[in-house]
DOMITI-50771 format. One record per atom (N, C-alpha, C): x, y negated, z negated; atom name. Coordinates in steps of 0.05 Angstrom, whole numbers, plus 5000, padded with zeros to 4 digits. Each point is the difference from the previous one (the first is absolute). Last residue first. Layout:
<recs>
(rec (X,Y,Z),'CA')
...
</recs>
This chain:
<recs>
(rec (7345,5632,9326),'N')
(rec (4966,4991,5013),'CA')
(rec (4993,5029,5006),'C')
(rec (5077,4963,4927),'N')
(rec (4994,5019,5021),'CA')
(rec (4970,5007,5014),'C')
(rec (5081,4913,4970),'N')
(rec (4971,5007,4984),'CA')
(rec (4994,5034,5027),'C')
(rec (5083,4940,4991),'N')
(rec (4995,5021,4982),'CA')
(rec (4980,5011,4998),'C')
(rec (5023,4923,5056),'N')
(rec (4992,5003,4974),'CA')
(rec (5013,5016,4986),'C')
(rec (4992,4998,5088),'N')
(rec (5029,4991,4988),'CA')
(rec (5003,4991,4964),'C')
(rec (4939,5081,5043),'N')
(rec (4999,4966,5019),'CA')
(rec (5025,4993,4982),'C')
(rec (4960,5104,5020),'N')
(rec (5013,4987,4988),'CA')
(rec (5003,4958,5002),'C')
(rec (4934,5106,5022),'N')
(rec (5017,4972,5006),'CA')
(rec (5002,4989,4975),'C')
(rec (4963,5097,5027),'N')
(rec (5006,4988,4980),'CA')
(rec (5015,4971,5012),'C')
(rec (4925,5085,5040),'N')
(rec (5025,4981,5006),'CA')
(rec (5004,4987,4978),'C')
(rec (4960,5099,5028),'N')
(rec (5001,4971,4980),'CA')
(rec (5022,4980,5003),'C')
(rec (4948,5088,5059),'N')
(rec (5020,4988,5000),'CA')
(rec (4985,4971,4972),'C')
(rec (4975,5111,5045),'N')
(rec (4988,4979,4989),'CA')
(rec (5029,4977,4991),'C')
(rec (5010,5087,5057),'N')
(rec (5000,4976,5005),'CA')
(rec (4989,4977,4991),'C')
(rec (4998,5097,4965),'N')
(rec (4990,5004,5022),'CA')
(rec (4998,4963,5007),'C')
(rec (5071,5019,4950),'N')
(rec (5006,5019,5010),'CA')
(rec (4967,5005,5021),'C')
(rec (5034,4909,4956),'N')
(rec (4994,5010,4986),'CA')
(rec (4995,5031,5020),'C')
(rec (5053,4909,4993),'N')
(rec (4980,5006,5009),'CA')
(rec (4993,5028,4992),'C')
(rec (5045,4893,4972),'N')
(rec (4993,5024,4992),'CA')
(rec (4977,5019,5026),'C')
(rec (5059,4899,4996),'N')
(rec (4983,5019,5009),'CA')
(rec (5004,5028,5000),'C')
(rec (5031,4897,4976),'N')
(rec (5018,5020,4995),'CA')
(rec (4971,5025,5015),'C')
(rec (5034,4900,5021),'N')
(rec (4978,5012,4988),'CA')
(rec (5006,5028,5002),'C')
(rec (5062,4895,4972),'N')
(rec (4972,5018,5032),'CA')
(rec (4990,5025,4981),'C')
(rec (5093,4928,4971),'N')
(rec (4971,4999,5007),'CA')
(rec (4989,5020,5018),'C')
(rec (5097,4982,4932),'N')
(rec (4985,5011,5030),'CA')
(rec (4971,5000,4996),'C')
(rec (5058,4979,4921),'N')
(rec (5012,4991,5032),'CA')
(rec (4992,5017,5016),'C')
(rec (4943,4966,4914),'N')
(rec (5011,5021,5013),'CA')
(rec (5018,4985,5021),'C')
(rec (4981,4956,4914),'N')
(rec (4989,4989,5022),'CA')
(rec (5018,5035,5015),'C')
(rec (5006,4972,4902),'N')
(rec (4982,5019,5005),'CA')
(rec (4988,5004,5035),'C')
(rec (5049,4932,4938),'N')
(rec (4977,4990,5002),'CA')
(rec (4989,5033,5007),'C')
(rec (5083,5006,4953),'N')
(rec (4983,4981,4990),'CA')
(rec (4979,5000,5012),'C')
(rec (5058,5066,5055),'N')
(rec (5004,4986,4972),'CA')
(rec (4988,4972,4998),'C')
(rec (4969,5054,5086),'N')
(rec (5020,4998,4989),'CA')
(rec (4999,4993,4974),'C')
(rec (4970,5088,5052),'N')
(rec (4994,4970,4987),'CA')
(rec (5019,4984,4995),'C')
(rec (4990,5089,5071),'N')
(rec (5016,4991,4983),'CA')
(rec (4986,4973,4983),'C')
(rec (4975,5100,5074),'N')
(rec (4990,4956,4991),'CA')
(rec (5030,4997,4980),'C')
(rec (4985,5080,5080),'N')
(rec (5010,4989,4974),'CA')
(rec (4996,4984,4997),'C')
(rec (4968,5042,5071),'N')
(rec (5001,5031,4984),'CA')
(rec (5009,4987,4976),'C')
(rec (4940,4960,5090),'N')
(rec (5017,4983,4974),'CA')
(rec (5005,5030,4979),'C')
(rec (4940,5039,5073),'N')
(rec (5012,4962,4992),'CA')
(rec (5014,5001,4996),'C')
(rec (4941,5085,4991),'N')
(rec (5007,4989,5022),'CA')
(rec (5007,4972,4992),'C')
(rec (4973,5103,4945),'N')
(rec (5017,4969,5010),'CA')
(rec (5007,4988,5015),'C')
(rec (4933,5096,4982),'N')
(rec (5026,4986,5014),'CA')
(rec (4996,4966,4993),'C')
(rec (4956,5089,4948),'N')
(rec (5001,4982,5005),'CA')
(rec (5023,4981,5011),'C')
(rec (4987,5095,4962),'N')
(rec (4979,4997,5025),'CA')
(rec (4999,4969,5018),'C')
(rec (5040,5030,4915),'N')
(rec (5025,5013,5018),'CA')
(rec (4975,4985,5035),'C')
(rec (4982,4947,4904),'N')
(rec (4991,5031,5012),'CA')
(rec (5023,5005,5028),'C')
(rec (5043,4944,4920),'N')
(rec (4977,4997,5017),'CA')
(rec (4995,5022,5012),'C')
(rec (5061,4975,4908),'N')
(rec (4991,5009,5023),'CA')
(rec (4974,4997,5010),'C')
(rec (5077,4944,4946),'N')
(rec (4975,5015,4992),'CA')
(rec (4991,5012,5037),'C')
(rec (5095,4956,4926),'N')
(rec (4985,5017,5027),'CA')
(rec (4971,5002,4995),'C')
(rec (5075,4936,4963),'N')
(rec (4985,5011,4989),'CA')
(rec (4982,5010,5026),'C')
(rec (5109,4967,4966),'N')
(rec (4980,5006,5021),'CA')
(rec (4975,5012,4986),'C')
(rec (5088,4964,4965),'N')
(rec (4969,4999,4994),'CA')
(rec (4982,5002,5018),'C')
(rec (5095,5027,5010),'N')
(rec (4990,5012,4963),'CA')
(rec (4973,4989,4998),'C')
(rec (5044,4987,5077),'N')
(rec (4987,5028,5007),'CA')
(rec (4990,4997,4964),'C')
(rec (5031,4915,5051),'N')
(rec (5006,5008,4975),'CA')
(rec (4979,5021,4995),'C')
(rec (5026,4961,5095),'N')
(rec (4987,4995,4978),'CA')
(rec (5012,5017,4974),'C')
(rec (5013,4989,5108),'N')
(rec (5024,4980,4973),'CA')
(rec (4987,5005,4985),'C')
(rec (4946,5028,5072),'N')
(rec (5034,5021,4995),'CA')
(rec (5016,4989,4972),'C')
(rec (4916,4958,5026),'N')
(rec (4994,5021,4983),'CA')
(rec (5021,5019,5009),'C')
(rec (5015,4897,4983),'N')
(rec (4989,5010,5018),'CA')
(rec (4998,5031,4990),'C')
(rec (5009,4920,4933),'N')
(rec (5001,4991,5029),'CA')
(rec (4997,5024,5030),'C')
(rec (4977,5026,4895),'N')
(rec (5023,5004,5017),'CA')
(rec (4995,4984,5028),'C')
(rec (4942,5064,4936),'N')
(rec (5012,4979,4983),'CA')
(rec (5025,4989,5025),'C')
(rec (4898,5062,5017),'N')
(rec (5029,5000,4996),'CA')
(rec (5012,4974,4984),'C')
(rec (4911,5073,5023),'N')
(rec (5004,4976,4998),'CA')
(rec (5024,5004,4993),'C')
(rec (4948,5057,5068),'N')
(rec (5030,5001,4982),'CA')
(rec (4998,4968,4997),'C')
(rec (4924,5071,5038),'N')
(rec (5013,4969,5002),'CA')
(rec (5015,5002,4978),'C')
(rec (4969,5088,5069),'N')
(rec (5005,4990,4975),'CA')
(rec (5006,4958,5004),'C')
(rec (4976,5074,5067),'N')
(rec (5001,5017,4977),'CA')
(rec (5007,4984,4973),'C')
(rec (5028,4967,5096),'N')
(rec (4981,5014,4994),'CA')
(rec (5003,5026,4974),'C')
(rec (5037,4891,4993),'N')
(rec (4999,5030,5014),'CA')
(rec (4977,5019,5007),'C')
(rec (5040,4893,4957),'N')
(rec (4978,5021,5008),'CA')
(rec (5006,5014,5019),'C')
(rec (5041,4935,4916),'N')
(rec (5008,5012,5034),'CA')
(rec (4979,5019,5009),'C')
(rec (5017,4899,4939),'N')
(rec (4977,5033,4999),'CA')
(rec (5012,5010,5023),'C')
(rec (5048,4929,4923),'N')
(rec (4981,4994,5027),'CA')
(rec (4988,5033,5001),'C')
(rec (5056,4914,4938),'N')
(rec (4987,5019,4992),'CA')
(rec (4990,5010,5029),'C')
(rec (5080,4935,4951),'N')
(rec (4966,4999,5012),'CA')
(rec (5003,5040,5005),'C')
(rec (5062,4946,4917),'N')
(rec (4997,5014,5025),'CA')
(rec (4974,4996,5016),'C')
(rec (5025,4993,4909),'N')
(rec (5006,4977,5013),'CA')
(rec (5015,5017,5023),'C')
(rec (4941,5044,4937),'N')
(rec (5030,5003,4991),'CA')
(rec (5012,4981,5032),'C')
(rec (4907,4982,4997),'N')
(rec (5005,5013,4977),'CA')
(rec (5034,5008,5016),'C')
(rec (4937,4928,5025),'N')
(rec (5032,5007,5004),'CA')
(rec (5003,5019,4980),'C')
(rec (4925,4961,5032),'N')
(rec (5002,5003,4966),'CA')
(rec (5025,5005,5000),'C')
(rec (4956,5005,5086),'N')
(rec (4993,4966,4983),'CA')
(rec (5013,5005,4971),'C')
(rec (5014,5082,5048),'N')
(rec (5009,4981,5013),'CA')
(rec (5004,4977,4982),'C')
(rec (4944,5061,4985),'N')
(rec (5019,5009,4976),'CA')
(rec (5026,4984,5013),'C')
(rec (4905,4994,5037),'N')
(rec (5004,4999,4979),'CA')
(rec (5032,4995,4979),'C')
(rec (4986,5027,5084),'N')
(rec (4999,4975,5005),'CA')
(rec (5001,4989,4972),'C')
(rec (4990,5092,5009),'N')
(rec (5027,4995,5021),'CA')
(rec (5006,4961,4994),'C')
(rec (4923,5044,4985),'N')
(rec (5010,5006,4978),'CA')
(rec (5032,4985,5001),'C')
(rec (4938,5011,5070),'N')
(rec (4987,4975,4970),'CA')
(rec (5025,5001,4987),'C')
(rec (4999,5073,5063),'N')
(rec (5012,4972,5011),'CA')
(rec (4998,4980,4974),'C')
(rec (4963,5085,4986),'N')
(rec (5033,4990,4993),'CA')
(rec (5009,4980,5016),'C')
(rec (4900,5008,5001),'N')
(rec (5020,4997,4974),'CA')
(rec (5021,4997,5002),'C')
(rec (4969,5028,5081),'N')
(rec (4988,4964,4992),'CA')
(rec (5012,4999,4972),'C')
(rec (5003,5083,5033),'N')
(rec (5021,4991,5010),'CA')
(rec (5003,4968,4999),'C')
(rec (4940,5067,4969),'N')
(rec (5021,5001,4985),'CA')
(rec (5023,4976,5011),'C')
(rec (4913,5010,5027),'N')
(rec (4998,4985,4970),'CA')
(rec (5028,5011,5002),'C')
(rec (4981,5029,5079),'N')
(rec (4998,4972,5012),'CA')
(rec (5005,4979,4964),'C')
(rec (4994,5106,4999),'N')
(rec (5034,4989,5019),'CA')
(rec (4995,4969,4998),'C')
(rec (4927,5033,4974),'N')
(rec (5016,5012,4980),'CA')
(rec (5021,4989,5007),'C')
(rec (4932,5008,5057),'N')
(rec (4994,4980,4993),'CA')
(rec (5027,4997,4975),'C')
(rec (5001,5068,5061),'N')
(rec (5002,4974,5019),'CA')
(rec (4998,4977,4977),'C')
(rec (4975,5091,4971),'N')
(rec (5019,4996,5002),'CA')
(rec (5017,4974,5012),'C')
(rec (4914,5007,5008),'N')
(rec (5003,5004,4970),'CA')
(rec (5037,4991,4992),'C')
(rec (4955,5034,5084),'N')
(rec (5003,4967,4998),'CA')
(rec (5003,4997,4976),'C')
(rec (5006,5085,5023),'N')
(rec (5022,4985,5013),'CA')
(rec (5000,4973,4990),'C')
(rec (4936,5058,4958),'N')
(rec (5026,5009,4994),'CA')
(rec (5025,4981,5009),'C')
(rec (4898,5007,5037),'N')
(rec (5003,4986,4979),'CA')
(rec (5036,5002,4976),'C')
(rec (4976,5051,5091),'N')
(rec (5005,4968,5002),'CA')
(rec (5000,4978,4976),'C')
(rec (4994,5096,4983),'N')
(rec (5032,5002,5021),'CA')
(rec (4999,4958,4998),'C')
(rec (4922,5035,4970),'N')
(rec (5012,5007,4978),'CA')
(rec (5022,4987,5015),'C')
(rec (4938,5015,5060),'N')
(rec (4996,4976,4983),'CA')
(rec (5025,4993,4982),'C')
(rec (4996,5085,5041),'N')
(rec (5015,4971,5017),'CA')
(rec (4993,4984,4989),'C')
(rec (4966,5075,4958),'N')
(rec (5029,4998,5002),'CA')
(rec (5015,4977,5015),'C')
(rec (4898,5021,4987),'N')
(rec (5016,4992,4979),'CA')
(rec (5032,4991,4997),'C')
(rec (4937,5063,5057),'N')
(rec (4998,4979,5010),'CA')
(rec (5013,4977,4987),'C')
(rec (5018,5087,4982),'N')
(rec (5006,4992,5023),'CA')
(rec (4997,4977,5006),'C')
(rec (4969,5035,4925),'N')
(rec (5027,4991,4999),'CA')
(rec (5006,4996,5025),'C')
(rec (4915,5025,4994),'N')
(rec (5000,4971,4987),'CA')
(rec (5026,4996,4993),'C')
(rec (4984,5085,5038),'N')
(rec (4989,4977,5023),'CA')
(rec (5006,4981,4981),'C')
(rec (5016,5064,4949),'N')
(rec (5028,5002,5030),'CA')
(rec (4979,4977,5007),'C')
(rec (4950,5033,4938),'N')
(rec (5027,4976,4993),'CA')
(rec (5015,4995,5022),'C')
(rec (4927,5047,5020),'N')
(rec (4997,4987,4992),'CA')
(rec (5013,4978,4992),'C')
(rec (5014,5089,5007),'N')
(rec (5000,4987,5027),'CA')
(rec (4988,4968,4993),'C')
(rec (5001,5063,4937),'N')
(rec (5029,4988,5001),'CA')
(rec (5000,4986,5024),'C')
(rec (4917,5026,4980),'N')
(rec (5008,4975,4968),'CA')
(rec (5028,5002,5007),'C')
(rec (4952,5059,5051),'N')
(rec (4987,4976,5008),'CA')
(rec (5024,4981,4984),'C')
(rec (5017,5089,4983),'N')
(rec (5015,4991,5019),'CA')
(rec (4981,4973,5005),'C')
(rec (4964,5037,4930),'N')
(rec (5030,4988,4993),'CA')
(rec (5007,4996,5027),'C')
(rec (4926,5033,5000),'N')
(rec (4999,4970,4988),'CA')
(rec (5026,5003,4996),'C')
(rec (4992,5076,5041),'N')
(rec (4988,4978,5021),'CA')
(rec (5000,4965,4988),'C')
(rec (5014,5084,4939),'N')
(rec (5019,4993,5022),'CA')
(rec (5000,4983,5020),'C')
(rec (4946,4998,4901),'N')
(rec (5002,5024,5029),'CA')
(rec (5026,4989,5014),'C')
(rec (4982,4980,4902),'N')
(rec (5006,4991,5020),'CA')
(rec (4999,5019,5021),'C')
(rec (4959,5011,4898),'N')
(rec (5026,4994,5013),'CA')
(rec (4994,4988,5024),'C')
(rec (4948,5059,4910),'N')
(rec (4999,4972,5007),'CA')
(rec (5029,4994,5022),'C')
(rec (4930,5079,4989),'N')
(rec (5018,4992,4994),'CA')
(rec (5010,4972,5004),'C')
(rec (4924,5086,4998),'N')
(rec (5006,4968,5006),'CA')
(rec (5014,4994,4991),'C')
(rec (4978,5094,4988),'N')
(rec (5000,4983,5020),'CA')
(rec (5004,4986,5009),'C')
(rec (4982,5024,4912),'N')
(rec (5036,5006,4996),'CA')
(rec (5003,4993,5039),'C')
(rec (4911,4988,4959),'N')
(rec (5026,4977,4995),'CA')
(rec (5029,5004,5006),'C')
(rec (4925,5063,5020),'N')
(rec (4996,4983,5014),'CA')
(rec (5018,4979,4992),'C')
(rec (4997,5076,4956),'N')
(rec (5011,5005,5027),'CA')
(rec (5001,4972,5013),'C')
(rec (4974,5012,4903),'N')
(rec (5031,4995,5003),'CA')
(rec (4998,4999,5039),'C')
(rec (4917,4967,4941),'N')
(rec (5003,5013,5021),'CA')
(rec (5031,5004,5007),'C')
(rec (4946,4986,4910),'N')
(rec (5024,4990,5017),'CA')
(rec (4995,5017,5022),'C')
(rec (4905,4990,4947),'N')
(rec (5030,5018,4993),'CA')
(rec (5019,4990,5026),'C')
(rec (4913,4966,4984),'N')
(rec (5010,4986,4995),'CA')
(rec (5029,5021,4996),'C')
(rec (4926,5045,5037),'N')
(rec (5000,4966,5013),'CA')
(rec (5023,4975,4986),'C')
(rec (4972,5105,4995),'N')
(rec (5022,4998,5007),'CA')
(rec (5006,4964,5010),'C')
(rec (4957,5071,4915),'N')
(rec (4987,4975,5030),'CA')
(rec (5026,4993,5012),'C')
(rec (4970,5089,4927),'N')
(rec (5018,4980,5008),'CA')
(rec (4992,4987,5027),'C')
(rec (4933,5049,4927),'N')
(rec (5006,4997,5025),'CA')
(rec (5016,4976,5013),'C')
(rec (4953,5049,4902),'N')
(rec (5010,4986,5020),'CA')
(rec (5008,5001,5022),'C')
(rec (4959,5064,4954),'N')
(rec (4982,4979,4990),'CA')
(rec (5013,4969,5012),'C')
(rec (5031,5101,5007),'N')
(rec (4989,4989,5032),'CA')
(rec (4976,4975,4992),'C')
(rec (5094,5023,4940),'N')
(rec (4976,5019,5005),'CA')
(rec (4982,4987,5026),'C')
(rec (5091,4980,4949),'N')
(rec (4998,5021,5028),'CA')
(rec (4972,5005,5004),'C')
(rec (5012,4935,4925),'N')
(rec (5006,4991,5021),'CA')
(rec (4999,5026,5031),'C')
(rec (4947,5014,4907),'N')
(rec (5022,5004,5013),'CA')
(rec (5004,4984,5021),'C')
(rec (4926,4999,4939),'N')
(rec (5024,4981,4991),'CA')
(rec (5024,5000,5018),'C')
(rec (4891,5012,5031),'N')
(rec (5025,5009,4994),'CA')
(rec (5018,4991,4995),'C')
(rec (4901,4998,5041),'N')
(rec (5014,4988,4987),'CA')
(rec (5023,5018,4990),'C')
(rec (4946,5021,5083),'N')
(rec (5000,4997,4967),'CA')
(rec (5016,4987,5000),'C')
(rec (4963,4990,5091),'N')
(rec (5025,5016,4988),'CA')
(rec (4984,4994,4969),'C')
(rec (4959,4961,5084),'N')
(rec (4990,5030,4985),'CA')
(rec (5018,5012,4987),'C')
(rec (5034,4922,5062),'N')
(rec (4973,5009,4998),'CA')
(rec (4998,5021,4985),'C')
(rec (5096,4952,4980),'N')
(rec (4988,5019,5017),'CA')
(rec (4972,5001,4989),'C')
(rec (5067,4924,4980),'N')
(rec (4987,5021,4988),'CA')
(rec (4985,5009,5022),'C')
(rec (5091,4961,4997),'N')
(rec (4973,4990,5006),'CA')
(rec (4984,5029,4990),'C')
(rec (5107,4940,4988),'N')
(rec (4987,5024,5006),'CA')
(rec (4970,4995,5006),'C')
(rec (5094,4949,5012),'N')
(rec (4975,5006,4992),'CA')
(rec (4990,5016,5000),'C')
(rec (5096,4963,4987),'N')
(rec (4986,5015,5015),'CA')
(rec (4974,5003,4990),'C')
(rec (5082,4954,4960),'N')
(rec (4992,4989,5032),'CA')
(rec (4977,5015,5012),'C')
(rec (5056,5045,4912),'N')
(rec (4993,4970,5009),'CA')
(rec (4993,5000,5032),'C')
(rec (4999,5078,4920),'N')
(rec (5008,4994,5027),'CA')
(rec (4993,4975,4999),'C')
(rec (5036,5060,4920),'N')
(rec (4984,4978,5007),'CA')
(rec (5003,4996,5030),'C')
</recs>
């Protein structure tokens, strides 16, 4: 059985059962053309791929400092929540006299160490609770608060200022409150 192919009947042929005989005549209009498909191929020249890498290089280039500046202040912002909490926290666990002691923050670069202990040499290392800050970010002020017991009133007032490696700066103040502006 052939499929797909037509045949046509030739001007002035007889009739004939034989397919070989000259009563048909193979058409080449619907038979597969193998040369011409096996030709075209489906891919990427060279020129579109180097366009499409050059391409990325330009949009990471331009991408990268954004990225760098959105990274720092991010970072800036992270240091300014961590270090507002463990003060809170500091004050918190002050007003509550938990194990009837006050409570205070030592800030470093690279980290705030909440502590248990009228000062952060005398403290009680067993409840220190560390959390780190980006390495990128300098401390300038006040490096230790302390609270005191029951009301929670810090002994030292002012403003602690974060700055940040391309000089974006957060200032944190303190008032006699406790409260951190």
């Amino acid at each position: 059985m052939i499929s797909g192919l037509i045949f046509k009947k030739t001007k002035g042929a007889k009739k004939c059962d034989n397919y070989n005989s000259s009563f048909f005549k193979l058409s080449n209009k619907s038979a597969p053309n193998f040369r011409a498909s096996t030709s075209i191929l489906g891919g990427f020249t060279l020129i579109e791929v180097m366009l499409v890498v050059s391409l990325l290089v330009i949009i990471g280039g331009i991408s990268a400092p954004f990225y760098q500046a959105f990274q720092v202040k991010n970072d800036l912002d992270v240091a300014s929540g961590i270090i507002s909490q463990t003060l809170r926290r500091a004050q918190v666990l002050s007003q509550s006299v938990d194990g009837d002691s006050s409570w205070g923050v030592h800030i470093a670069s690279g980290s705030a160490t909440l502590f248990r202990g009228a000062t952060y040499a005398s403290r009680d290392v067993s409840f220190d609770e560390i959390f780190e800050i980006s390495t990128n970010i300098v401390p300038t002020g006040f490096q230790e608060i302390v609270y005191s017991k029951f009301y929670g009133y810090p002994q030292i007032t002012g403003t602690l200022t974060l700055t940040s490696s391309n000089n974006e700066t957060r200032a944190l103040s303190i008032n006699s409150r406790g409260l951190i502006e």
